[in-house]
C-alpha positions as CSV (number, residue, x, y, z in Angstrom):
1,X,0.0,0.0,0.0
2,X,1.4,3.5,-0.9
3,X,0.4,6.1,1.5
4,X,0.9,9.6,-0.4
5,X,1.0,13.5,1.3
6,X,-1.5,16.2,-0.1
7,X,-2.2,19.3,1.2
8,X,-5.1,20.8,1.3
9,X,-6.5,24.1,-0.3
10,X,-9.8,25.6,0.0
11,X,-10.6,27.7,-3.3
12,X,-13.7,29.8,-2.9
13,X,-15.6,27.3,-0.6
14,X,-14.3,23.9,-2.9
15,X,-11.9,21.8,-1.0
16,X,-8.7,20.2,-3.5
17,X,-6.1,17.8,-2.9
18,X,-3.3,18.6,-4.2
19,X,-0.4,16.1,-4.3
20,X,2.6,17.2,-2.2
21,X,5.7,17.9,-4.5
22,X,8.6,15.1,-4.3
23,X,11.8,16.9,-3.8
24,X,13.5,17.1,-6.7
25,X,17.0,19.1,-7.6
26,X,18.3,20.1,-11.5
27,X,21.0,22.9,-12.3
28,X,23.2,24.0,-15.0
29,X,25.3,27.4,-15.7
30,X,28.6,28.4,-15.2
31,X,31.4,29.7,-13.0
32,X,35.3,30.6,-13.2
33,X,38.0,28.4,-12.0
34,X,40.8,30.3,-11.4
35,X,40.2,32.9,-14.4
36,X,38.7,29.9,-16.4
37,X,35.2,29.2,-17.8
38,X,33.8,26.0,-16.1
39,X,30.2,25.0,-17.4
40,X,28.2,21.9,-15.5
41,X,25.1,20.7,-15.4
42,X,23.2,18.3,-13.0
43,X,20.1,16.3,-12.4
44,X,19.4,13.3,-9.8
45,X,20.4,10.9,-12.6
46,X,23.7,12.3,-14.5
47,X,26.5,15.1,-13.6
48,X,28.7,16.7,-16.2
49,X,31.8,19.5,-16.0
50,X,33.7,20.7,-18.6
51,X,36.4,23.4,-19.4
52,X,35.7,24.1,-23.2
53,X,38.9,25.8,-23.5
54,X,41.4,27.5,-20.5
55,X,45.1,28.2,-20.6
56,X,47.6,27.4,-17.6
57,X,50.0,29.7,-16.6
58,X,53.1,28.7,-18.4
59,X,50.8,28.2,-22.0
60,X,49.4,24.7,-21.7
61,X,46.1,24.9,-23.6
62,X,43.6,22.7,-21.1
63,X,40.2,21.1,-22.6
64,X,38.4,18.6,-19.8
65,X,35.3,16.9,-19.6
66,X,33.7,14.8,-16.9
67,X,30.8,12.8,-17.4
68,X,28.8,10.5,-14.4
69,X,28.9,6.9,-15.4
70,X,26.9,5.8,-12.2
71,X,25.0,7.4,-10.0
72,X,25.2,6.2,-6.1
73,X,23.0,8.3,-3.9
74,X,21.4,11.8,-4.4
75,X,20.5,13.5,-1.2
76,X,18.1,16.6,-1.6
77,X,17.7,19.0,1.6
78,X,14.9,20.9,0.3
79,X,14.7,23.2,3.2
80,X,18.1,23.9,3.3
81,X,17.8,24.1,-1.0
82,X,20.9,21.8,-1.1
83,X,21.8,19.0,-3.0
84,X,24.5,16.2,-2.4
85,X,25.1,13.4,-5.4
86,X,27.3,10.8,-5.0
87,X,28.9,8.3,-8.1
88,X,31.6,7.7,-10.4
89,X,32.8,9.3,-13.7
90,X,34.8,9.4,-16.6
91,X,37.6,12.5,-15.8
92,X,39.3,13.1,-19.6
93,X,41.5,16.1,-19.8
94,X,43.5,17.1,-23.1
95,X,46.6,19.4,-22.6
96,X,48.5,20.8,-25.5
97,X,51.7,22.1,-24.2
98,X,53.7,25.4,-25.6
99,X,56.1,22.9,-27.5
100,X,53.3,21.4,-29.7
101,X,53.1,18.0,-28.0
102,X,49.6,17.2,-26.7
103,X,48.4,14.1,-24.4
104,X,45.2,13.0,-23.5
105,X,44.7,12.2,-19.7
106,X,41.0,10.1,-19.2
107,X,40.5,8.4,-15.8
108,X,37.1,6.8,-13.8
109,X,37.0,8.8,-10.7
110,X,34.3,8.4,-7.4
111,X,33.1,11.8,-7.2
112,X,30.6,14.2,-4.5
113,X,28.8,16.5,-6.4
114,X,27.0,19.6,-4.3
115,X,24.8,22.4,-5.1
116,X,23.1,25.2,-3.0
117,X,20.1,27.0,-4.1
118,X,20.7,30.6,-3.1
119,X,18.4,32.8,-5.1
120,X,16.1,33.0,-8.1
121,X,18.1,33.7,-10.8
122,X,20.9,32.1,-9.6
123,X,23.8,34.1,-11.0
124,X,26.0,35.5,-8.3
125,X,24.6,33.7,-5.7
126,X,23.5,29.8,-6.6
127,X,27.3,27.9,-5.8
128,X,28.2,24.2,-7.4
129,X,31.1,22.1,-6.8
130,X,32.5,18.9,-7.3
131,X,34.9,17.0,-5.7
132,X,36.8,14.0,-7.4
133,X,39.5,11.4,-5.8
134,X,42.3,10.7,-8.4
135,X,44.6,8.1,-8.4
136,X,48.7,8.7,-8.4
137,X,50.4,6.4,-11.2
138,X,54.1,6.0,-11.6
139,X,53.5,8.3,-15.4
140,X,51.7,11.4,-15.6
141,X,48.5,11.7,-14.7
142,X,45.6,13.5,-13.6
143,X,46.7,13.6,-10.0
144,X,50.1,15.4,-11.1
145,X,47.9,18.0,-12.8
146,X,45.2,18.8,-9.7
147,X,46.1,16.5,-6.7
148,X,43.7,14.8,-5.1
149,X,40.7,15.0,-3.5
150,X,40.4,17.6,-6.1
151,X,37.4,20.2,-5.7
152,X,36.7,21.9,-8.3
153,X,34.2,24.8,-7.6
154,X,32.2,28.8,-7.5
155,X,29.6,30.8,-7.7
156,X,27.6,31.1,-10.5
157,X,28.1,33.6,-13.6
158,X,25.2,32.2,-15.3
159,X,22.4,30.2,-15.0
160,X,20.1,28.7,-11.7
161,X,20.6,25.7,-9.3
162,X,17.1,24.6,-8.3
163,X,16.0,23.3,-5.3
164,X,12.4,22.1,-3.9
């Protein structure tokens, strides 16, 4: 037997049910990374991240894209308007270094993805992160490139996190 919540509105005299809203979390926009572009967008069934196009320091061209392969847990507080997701995803970074070389980096990483629904529209004030545990190898790797836990994360320059 499934036992659903309504609350209850009375409309000039009429009573109606009205089914109570499941919580439910979405988001997408972007944000800088240290001077770079990051765009991401979430549900409670996939998480993506990318850096179309950012350039290190010393003139390494970055290009990264992570993409959830599973999704583990998703934990909405909608009083609080924040949301926790939990899985694992495909990390691929391509650098293209000053000297013309280029690699491509791609790892399967656990991940904690988290979002906070500050205002309505969410630019300037709406924040999304995620954090990802790489893995040191003996060659070069992701982990050389950002350590690990590595969290990448800000405030939103465009676009809303939504929370209810």
């Amino acid at each position: 037997m499934r036992t659903q919540l309504c609350f209850v509105v009375l409309l000039s005299g009429v009573i109606c049910a009205l089914p109570a809203r499941a919580a439910d979390a979405s988001g997408g926009g972007t944000y800088l990374l240290s001077g770079i572009r990051t765009e991401f967008q979430f549900s409670q069934s996939h998480v993506q991240c990318k850096i179309g196009h950012g350039v290190f320091a010393d003139g390494t061209v970055i290009q990264m894209y992570m993409e959830s392969k599973t999704i583990n847990a998703v934990t909405i507080d909608s009083s609080a308007k924040t949301v926790v997701i939990s899985g694992t995803m495909v990390s691929e970074v391509r650098l293209r270094f000053t000297d013309g070389t280029s690699t491509t980096l791609t790892e399967t990483v656990p991940f904690v993805a988290m979002a906070k629904d500050n205002a309505t529209p969410g630019a300037g004030a709406d924040t999304f992160s995620i954090t990802v545990i790489y893995t040191n190898t003996p060659g070069f790797d992701q982990f050389d490139l950002f350590s690990s836990p590595a969290t990448f994360a800000g405030t939103l320059d465009t676009g809303d996190v939504v929370v209810h």
